[in-house]
C-alpha positions as CSV (number, residue, x, y, z in Angstrom):
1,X,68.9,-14.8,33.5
2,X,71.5,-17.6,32.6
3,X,74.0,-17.8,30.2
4,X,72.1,-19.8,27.8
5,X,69.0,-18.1,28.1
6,X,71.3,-14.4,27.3
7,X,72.4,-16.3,24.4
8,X,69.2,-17.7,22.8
9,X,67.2,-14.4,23.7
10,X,69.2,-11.9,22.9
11,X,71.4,-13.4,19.5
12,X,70.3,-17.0,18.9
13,X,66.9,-15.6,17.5
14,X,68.1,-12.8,15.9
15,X,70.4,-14.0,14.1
16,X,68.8,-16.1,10.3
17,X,71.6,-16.5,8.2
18,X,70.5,-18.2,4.9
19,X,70.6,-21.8,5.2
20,X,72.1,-22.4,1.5
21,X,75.5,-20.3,3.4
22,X,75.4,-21.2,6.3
23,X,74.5,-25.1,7.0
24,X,75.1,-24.6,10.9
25,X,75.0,-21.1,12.7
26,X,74.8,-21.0,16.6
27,X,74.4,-23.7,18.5
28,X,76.7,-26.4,18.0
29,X,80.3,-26.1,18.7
30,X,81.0,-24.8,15.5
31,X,79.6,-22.7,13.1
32,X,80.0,-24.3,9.5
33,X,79.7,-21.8,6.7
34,X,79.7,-22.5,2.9
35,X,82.5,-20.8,0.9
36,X,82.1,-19.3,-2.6
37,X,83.9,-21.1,-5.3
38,X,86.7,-19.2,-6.5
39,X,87.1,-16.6,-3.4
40,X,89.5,-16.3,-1.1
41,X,88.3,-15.9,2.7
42,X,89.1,-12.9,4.7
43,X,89.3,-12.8,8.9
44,X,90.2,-10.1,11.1
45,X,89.1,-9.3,14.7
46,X,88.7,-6.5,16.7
47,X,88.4,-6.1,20.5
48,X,86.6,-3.1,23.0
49,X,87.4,-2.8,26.5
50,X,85.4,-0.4,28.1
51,X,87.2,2.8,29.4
52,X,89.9,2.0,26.3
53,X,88.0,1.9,23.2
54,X,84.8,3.4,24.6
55,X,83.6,5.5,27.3
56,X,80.7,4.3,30.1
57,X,77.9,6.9,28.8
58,X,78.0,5.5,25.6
59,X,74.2,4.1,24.9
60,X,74.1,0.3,24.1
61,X,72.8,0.8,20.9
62,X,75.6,2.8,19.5
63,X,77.9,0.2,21.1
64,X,76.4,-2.7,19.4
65,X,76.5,-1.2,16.3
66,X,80.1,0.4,16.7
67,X,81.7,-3.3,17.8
68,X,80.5,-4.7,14.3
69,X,81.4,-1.4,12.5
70,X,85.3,-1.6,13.3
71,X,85.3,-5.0,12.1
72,X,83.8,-4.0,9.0
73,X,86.2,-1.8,8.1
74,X,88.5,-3.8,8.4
75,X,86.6,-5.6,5.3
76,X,86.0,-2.4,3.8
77,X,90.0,-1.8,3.6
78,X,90.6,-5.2,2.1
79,X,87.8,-4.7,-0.4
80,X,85.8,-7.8,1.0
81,X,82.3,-8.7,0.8
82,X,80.8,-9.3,4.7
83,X,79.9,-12.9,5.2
84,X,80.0,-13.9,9.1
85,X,80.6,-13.0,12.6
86,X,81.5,-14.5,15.8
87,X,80.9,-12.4,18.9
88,X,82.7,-13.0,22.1
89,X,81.0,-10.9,25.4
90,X,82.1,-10.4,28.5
91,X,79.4,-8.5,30.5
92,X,79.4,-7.6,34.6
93,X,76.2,-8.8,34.6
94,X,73.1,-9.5,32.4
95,X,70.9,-6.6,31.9
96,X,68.2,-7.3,29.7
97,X,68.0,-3.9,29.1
98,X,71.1,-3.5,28.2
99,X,71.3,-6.5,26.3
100,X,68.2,-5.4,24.0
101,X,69.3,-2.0,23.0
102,X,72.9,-3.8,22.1
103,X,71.8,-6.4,20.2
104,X,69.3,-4.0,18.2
105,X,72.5,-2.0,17.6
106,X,74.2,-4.9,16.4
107,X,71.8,-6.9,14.2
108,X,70.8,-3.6,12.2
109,X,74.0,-3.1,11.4
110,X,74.3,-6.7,10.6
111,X,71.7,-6.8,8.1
112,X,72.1,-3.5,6.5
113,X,75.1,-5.6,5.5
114,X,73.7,-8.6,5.3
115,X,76.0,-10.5,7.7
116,X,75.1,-13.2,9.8
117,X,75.7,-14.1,13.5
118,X,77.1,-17.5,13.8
119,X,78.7,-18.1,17.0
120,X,80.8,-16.8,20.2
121,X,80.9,-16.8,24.1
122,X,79.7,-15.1,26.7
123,X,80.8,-15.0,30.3
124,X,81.0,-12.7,33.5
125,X,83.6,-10.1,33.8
126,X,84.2,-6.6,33.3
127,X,82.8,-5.1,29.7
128,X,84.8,-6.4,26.7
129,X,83.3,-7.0,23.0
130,X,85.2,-8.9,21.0
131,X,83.9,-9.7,17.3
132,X,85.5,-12.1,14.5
133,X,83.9,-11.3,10.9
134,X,84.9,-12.6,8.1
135,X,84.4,-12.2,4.7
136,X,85.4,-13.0,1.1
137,X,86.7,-11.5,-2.2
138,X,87.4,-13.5,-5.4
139,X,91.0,-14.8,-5.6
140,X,94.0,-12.6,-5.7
141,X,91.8,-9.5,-5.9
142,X,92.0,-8.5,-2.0
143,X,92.9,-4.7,-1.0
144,X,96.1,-4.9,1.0
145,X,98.6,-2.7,2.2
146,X,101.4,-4.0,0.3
147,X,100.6,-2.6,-3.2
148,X,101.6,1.3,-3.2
149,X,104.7,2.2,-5.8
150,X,106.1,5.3,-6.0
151,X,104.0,8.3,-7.6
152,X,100.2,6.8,-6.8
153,X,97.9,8.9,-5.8
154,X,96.6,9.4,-2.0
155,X,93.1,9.3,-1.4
156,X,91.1,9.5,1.5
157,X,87.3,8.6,1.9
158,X,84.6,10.5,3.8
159,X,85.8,13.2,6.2
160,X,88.4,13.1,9.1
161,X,88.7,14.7,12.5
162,X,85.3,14.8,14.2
163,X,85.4,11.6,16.5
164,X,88.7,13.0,17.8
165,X,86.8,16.3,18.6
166,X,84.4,14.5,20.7
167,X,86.7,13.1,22.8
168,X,88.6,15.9,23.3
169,X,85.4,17.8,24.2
170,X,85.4,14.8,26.7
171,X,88.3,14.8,28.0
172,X,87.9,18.6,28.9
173,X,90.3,20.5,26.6
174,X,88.0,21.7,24.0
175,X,84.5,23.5,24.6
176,X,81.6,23.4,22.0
177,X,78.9,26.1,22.4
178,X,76.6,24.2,21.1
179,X,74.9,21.1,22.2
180,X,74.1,20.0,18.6
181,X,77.6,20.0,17.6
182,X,78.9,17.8,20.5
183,X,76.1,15.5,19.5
184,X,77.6,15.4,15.8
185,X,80.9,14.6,17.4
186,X,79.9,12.6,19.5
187,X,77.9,10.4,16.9
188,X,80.9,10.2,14.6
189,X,83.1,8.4,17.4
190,X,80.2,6.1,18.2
191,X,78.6,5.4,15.1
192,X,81.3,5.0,12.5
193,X,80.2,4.3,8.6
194,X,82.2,1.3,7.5
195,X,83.1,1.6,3.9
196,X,82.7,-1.6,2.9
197,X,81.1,-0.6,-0.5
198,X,83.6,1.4,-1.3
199,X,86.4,-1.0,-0.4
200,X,84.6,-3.5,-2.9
201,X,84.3,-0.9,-6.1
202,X,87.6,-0.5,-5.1
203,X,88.7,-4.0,-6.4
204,X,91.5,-3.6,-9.1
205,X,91.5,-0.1,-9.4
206,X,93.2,1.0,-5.7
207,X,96.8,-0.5,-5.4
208,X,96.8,-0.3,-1.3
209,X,93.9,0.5,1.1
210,X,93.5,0.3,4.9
211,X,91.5,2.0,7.3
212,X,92.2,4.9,9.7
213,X,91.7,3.6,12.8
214,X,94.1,4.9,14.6
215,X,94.9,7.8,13.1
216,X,96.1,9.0,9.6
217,X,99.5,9.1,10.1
218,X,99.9,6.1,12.0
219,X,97.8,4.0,9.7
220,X,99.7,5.5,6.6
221,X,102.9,4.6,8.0
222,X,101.9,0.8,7.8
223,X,101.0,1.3,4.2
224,X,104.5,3.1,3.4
225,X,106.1,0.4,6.0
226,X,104.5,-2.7,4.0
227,X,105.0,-1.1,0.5
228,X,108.9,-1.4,0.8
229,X,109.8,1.7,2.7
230,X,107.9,4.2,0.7
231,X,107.3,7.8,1.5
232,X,104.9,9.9,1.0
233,X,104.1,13.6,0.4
234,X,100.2,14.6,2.7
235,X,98.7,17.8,1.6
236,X,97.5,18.9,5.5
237,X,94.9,21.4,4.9
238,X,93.4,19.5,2.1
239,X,92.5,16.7,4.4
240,X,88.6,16.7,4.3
241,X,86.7,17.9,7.7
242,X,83.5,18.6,8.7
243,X,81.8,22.2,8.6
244,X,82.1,21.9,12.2
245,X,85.6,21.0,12.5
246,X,86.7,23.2,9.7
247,X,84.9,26.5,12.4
248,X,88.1,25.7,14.8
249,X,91.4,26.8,15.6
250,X,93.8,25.5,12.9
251,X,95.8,23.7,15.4
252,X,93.0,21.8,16.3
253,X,92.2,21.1,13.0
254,X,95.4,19.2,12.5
255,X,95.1,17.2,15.6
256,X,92.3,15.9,14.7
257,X,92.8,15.0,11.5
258,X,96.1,13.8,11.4
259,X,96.2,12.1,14.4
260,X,92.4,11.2,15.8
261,X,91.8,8.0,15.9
262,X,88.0,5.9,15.4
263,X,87.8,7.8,11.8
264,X,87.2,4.3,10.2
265,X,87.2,5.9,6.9
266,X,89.4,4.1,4.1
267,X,93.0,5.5,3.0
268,X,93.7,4.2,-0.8
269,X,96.1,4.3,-3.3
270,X,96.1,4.5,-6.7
271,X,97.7,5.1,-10.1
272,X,97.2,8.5,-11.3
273,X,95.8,7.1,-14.7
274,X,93.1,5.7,-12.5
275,X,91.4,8.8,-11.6
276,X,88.5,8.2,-13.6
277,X,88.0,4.9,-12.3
278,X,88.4,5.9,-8.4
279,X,86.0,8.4,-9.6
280,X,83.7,6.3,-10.6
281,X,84.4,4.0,-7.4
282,X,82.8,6.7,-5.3
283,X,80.3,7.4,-7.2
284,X,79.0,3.7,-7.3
285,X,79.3,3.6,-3.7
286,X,78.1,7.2,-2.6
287,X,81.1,7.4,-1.1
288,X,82.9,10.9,-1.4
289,X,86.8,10.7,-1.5
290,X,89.5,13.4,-1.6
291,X,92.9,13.3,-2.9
292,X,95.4,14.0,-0.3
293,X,98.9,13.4,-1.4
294,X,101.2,11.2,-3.3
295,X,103.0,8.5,-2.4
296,X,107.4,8.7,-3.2
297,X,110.6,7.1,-3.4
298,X,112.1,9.1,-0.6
299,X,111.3,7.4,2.3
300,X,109.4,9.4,5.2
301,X,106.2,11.4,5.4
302,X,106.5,14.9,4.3
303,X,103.3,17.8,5.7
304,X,102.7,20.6,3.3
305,X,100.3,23.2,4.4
306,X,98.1,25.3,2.2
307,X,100.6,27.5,1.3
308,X,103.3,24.3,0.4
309,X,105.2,25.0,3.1
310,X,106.9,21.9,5.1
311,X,105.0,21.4,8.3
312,X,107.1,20.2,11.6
313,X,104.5,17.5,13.0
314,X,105.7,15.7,16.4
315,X,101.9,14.4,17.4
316,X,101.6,10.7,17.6
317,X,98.4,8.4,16.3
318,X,96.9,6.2,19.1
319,X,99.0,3.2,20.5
320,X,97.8,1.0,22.7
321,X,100.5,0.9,25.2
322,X,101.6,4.5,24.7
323,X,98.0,6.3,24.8
């Protein structure tokens, strides 16, 4: 199977974005996509290397749909609506097989969020995914991670910890008895929910957002670095976990949820006279969130543990030239 044949096979057909948005989607050397009056566009990408970002066993389903899911939330923290992709492939070679549960990984992701496909390469080489969305949000309304002031609220979305479970049960050091609950694990590192709803109900009620990624502490350090130097005061053992996680040592606990990485959920903040309105944010979105701390003057992040007590954290979130 040739290149072009991969291409027209396995995405060409797939991918029907509506002709009123998108004039010209694969096939020519560019894609040309028709903006909304009044919105601003928002781009990001996000790259996998195997035996980095994912592991070998991983089925090419879940892989599909997990290389459009990062991207995602990276929309879902800005508070954007989806509206295109580019996908860039390198595979080792061209498994239809492969290539079928991928792609069916990919495009049901896709149109659960009803975002097209509308260009890319592919070429030989060792397994890399690399995947451009972009998306849009009316003018001057995007999520960034600028906008925390002293005294908003912390928030946190979904639960945290369980993807870094699985790959510690991977990497040997933890031992699950049961084969369902490495299976949870395991499906929250390679099917992350993007919160792109969320993100949107969001709009005008959250002052900063971004997504954990790689980690909760890292990722709120770029949110206290971007908001002038801010600190911030994290209530440890009220970060949400799984029933799962929440049956472990302690120790673990906190490794998992401060610094596991691949959580994908969103990290907000918001006025505390907007309560009611992040509220009602989840709620519209069926999205549960949790407050988690508050966000100070004093620059640096302070851990409190159940009992208020300071917490001596020396951990680090995922780098990727220090991991």
């Amino acid at each position: 199977m040739g290149e072009f044949e991969l291409i027209q096979r396995f995405f060409q057909d797939r991918s029907r974005p509506p002709a009123d948005e998108v004039p010209v989607g694969i096939g020519d050397d560019c894609a040309v996509i028709k903006p909304t009056p009044g919105a601003q566009w928002l781009v990001s990408s996000d790259m996998l290397v195997e035996g980095r970002h994912f592991l070998s066993t991983v089925a090419p389903e879940r892989l599909g749909h997990k290389a459009l899911a990062v991207n995602l939330s990276d929309l879902a923290a800005c508070g954007a609506t989806p509206r295109a992709f580019t996908l860039a492939l390198a595979l080792p070679r061209a498994d239809a097989a492969w290539l079928e549960g991928f792609a069916h990984g990919l495009f049901a992701l896709a149109d659960a969020h009803g975002i097209a496909l509308v260009g890319g390469d592919t070429t030989a080489g060792p397994l890399n995914i690399c995947i451009t969305v972009m998306g849009e949000a009316p003018a001057g309304q995007a999520l960034l991670r600028s906008g925390a002031r002293a005294g908003d609220d912390l928030y946190v979305s979904g639960s945290l910890g369980d993807a870094r479970l699985a790959l510690e049960v991977f990497r040997g050091t933890v031992a699950l008895e049961r084969g369902a609950d490495f299976q949870q694990a395991r499906r929250a590192m390679e099917c992350p929910t993007p919160r792109v709803a969320l993100g949107q109900a969001l709009r005008g009620v959250a002052s900063s957002a971004i997504d954990v990624s790689d980690g909760l502490l890292g990722d709120l350090g770029h949110v206290l670095e971007r908001s002038g130097g801010l600190g911030a005061t994290l209530l440890v053992d009220a970060l949400p976990r799984s029933e799962l996680l929440a049956s472990l040592p302690l120790p673990l606990q906190r490794l998992c949820t401060l610094t596991g990485g691949d959580d994908y959920e969103l990290v907000f903040t918001a006025p505390p006279e907007a309560r009611d309105a992040v509220r009602a944010a989840a709620a519209a979105s069926a999205t549960p969130v949790t407050l988690i701390g508050r966000m100070e003057a004093l620059p640096g992040r302070r851990l409190l543990d159940a009992q208020g007590r300071l917490l001596e954290w020396h951990e680090a979130s995922f780098d990727h030239f220090k991991s």
